[in-house]
C-alpha positions in Angstrom: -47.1 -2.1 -15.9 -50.4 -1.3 -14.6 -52.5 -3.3 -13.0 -56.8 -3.2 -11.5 -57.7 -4.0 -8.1 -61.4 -4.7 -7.8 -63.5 -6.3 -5.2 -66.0 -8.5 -4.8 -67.3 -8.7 -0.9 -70.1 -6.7 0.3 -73.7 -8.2 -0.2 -76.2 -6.0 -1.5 -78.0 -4.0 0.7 -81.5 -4.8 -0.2 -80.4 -8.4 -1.3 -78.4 -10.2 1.0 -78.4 -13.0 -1.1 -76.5 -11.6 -3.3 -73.1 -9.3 -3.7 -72.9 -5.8 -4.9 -70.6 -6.1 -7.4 -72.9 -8.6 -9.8 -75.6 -6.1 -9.6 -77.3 -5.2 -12.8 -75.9 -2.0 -13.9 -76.0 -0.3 -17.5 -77.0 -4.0 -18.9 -73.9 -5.7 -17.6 -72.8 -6.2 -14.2 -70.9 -3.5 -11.6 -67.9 -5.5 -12.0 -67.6 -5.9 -15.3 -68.4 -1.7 -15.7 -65.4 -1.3 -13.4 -63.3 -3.5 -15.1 -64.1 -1.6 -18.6 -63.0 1.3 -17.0 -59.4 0.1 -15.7 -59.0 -1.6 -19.3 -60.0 2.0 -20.9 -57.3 3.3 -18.9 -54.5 1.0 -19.9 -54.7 -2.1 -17.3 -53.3 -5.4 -18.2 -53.9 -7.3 -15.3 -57.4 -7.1 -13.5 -57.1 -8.8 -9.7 -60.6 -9.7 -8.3 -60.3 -10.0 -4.1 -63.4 -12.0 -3.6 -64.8 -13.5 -0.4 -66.9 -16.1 -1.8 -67.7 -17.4 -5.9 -71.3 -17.2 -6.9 -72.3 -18.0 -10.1 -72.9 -14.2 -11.1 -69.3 -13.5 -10.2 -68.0 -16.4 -11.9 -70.0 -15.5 -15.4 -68.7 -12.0 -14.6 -64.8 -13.0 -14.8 -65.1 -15.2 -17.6 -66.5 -11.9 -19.1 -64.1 -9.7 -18.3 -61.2 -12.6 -19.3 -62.5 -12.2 -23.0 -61.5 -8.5 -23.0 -58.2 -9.5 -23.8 -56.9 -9.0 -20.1 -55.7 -11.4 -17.9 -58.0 -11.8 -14.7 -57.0 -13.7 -11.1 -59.2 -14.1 -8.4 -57.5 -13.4 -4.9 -59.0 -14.1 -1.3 -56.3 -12.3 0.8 -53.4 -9.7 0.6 -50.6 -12.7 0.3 -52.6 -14.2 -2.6 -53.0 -10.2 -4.0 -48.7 -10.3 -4.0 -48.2 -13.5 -5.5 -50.0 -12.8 -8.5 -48.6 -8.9 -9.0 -45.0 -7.8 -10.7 -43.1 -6.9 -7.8 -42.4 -3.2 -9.9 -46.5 -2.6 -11.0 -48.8 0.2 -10.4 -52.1 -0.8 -9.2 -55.4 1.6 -9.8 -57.5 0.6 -6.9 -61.5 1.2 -7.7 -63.7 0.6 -4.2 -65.8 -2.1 -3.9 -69.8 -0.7 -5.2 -67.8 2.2 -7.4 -69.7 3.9 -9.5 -68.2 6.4 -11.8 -66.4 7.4 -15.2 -64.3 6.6 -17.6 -62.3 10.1 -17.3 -62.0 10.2 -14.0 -60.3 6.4 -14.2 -58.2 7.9 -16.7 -57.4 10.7 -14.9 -55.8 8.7 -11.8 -54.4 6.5 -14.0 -52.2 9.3 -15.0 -51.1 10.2 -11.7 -47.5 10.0 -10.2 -46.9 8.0 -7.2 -49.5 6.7 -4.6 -52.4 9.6 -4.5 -56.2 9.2 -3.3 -59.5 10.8 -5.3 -60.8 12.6 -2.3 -63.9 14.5 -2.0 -64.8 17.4 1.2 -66.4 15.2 4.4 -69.8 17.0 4.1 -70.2 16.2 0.4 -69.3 12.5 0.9 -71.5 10.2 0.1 -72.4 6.9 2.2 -69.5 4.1 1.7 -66.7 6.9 1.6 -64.3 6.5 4.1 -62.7 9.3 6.1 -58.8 10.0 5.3 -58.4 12.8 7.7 -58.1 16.5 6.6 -62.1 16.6 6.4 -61.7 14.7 3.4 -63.5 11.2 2.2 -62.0 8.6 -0.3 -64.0 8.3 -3.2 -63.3 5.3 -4.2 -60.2 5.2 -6.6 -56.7 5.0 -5.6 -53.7 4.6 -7.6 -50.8 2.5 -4.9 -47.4 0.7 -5.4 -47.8 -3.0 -5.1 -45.2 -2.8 -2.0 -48.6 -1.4 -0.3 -50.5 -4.7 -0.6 -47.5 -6.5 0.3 -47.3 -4.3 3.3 -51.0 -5.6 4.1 -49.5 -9.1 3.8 -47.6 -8.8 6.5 -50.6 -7.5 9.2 -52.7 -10.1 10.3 -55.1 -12.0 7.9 -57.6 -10.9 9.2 -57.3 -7.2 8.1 -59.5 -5.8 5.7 -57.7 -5.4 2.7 -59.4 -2.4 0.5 -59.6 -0.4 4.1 -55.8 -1.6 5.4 -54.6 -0.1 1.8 -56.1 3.4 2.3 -54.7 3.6 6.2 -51.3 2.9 4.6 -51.5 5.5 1.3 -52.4 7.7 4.1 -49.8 7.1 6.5 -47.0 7.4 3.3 -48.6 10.6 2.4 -50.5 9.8 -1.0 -51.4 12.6 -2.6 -54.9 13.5 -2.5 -56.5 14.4 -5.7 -60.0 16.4 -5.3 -63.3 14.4 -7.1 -64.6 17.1 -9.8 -67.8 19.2 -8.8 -69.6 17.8 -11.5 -68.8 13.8 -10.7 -71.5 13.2 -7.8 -74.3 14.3 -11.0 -72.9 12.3 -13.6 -73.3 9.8 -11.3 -70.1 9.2 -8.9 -70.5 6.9 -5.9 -70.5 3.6 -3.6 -73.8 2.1 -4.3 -74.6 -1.2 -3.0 -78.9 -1.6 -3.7 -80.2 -2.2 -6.8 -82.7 0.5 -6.7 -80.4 3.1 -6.5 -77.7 1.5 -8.6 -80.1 1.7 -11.6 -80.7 5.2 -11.1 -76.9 6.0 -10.9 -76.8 3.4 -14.0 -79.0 6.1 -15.5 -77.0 9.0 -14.5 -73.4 7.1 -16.2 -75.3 6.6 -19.3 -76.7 10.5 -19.6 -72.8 11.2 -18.8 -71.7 8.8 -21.7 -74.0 10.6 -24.4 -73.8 14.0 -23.5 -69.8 13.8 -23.3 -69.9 13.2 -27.3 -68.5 15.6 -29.6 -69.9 17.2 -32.5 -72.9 19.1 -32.7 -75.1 16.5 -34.1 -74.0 14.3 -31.5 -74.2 16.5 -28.9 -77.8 18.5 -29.8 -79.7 15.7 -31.9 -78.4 12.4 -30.6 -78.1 12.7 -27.0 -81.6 13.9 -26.3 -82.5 11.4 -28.1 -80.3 8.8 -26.5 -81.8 9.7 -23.0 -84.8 9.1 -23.6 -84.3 6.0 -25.3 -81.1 3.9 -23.7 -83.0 3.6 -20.1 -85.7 2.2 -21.9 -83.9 -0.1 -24.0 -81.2 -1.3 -21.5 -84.0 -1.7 -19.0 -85.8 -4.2 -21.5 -82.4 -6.1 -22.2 -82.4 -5.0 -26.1 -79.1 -5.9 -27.7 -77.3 -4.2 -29.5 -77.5 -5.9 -32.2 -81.0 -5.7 -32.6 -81.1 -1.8 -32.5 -78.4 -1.9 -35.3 -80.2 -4.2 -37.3 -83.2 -2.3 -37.4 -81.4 0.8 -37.9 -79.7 -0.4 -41.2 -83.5 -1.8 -42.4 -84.7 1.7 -41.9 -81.6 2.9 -43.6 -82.0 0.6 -46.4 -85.8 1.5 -46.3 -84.9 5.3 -46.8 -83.1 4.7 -50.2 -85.5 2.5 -51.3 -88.0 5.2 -51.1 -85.8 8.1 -52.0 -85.5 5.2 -55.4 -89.4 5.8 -56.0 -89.1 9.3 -56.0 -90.1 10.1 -52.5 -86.8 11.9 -51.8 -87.4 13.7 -48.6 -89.2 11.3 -47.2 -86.1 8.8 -47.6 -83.6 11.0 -46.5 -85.3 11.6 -43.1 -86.1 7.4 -43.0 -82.2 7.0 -43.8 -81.4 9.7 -41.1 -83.6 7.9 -38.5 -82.1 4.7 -39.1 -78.5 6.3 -39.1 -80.1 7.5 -35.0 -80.9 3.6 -34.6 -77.4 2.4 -35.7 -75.9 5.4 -33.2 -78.0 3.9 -30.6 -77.0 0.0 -31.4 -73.4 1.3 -31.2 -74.1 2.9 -27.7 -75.6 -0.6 -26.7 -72.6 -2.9 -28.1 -69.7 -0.3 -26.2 -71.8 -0.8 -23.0 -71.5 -4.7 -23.6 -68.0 -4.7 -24.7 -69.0 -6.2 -28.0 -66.6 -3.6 -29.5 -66.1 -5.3 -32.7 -69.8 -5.1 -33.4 -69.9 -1.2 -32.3 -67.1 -0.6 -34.7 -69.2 -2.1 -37.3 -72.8 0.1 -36.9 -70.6 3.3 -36.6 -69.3 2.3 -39.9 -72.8 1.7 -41.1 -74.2 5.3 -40.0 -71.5 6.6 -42.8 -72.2 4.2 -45.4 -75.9 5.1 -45.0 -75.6 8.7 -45.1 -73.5 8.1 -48.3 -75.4 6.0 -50.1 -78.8 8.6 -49.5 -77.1 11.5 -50.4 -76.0 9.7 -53.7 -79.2 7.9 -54.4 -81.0 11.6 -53.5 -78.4 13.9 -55.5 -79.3 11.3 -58.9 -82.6 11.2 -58.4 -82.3 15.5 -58.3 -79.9 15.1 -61.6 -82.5 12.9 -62.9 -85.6 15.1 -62.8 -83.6 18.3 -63.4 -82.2 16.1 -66.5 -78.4 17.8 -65.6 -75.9 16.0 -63.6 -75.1 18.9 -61.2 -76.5 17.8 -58.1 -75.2 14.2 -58.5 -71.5 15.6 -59.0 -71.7 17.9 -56.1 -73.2 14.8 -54.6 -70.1 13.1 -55.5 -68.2 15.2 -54.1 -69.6 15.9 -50.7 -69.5 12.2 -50.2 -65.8 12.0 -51.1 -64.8 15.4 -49.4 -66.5 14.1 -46.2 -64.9 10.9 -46.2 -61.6 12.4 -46.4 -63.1 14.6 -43.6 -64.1 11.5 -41.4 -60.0 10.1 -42.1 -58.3 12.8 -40.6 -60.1 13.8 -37.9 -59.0 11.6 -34.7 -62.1 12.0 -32.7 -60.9 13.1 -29.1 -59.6 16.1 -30.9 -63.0 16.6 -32.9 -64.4 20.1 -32.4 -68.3 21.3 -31.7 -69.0 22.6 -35.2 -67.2 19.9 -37.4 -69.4 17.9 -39.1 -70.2 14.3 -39.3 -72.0 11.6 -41.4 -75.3 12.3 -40.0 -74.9 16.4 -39.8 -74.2 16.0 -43.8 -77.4 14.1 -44.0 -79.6 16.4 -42.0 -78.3 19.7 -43.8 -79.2 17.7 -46.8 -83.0 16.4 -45.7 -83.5 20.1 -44.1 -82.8 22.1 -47.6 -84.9 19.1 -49.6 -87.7 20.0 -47.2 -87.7 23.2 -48.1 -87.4 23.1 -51.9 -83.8 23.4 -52.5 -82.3 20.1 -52.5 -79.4 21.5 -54.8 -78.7 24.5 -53.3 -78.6 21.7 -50.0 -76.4 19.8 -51.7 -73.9 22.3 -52.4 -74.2 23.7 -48.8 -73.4 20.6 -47.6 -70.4 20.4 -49.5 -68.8 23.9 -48.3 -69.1 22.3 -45.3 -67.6 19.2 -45.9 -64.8 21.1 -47.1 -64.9 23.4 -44.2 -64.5 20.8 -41.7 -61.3 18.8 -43.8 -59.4 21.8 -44.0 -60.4 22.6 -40.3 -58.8 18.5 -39.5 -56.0 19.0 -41.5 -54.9 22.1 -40.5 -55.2 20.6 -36.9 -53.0 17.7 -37.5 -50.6 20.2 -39.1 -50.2 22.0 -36.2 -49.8 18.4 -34.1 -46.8 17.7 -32.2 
């Protein structure tokens, strides 16, 4: 079993009135970011040591509760072992941690008690010294028997610093912080100012880490321009996905009086919007509803390619372009099936590739030449998925 240990005691540095942990930060709070992350990496249990209950922190909790995880609030070490299984693993994140879900991951995968350590002269402020010129920073993976080793100093030990002394007294193993982590955003962060510019950093990290080229070349440029703006305005989710499916309902309406190009590149920026609105949800755990507007992206670069391959069929008065149509819809949806998206490689395509390829040749003047493009590489990319999951363990 493994279970999260997150805390909730430092104030803020520039607002004393408040604690670190309920900061704003990538339009939810620190702690609930931190407790995404453990749940991402396979926690059941999320412990909260606080030193006093705000309201922040109390709407926080209730928050994380509805993630499906059971959450306690703890005041001391004792209170830490009465709540954990006497046999769990607990994946410690520092109280102000900023940082990923694949470094999380990472130490979650870890064997015994081990540190993430980073070089003394590249520490940042709120890392604390382990010895061996190296700094904590900021996620530990312990035995429980460590934080009932804590309850048995005096109470009035500090409980995130009295675990590290012991995981270094029993020898943890130290695991080194990637060079990259400090850029995409790694650290203890406890003012608001700075948080949001880390907050901005994570959310670069969370786009650009998408595979696929389309993803990776189209959507993330776009995404960093736009997510500061929208998560600094408090837009929903839901709102950006709702205005993405009008525009995407917009764009075969208009491909349906004839202005085909037009409509594909309307459908194409509302499939964008929906990409966005997904981004938004998964930041605001309101997975069910990110699920849904990543399901909408493929049903609107479907229906536009069909509604733009019959209006072709129509006006060349064949039906050639709608039955390659057809098929590139079909042929990618099979395409979308087997691929299992960790595994999902640069030049694969996607729902919105498909639609591009498809608004780039109409541009042009050869919307069936396009079409059947489009479906070599549909086809390209299945055989490429299946031929992976042949070769699967």
């Amino acid at each position: 079993m493994l279970a999260g240990l997150l805390f909730a005691i430092h104030d803020a540095d520039d607002r004393p009135d408040r604690l670190a942990a309920t900061l704003p930060f990538s339009g939810v709070t620190l702690i609930e970011y931190q407790a995404r992350l453990l749940i991402a990496a396979g926690v059941s249990q999320v412990i909260v040591v606080v030193a006093r209950m705000t309201p922040e922190l109390l709407g926080a909790i209730n928050r994380i509760g509805r993630r499906g995880v059971s959450v306690d609030t703890v005041r001391s070490a004792t209170e830490a072992v009465e709540k954990l299984h006497p046999l769990a693993r607990v994946l410690m994140l520092g109280d102000g941690l900023v940082t990923t879900e694949a470094i999380v991951k990472a130490m979650a995968g870890e064997e015994g008690d081990c540190l993430l350590v980073v070089p003394e002269g590249d520490a940042g402020p709120g890392f604390e010294r382990v010895g061996g010129q190296m700094a904590w920073a900021g996620v530990a993976r312990l035995s429980s028997s460590r934080i009932a080793e804590v309850a048995a100093l005096p109470q009035d030990y500090d409980l995130q610093s009295s675990l590290l002394r012991l995981a270094i007294q029993s020898r943890a193993i130290h695991v080194l912080l990637p060079t990259d982590a400090v850029r995409g955003g790694h650290g203890i962060e406890r003012q608001a100012r700075t948080l949001e510019e880390r907050g901005r950093a994570v959310l670069m990290t969370i786009v650009s880490g998408r595979r696929g080229w389309f993803d990776r070349f189209v959507l993330a440029p776009i995404a960093r321009l736009a997510l500061p703006l929208l998560v600094d305005r408090g837009a929903a989710g839901t709102s950006v996905g709702a205005a993405g499916l009008a525009l995407g309902i917009a764009g075969l309406v208009t491909i349906g009086f004839g202005f085909s190009s037009i409509g594909l590149l309307v459908a194409l920026i509302g499939s964008i919007a929906l990409a966005l609105g997904s981004v938004l949800s998964g930041l605001r755990d309101e997975a069910p509803m990110a699920r849904w507007q990543t399901l909408a992206i493929a049903g609107v670069a479907a229906a536009a390619i069909l509604a733009f391959a019959f209006f072709v069929s129509g006006y060349a008065g064949d039906n050639t372009a709608l039955a390659i149509g057809t098929a590139t819809v079909a042929i990618g949806g099979l395409a979308e099936r087997a691929i299992l998206e960790r595994e999902r490689r640069l030049w694969w395509g996607s729902p919105t590739a498909y639609l591009l390829l498809v608004a780039v040749f109409a541009l042009i003047g050869f919307p069936v030449f396009g079409l059947g493009m489009t479906a070599v590489y549909a086809t390209a990319t299945l055989a490429a998925a299946i031929e992976r999951l042949r070769r699967a363990p």
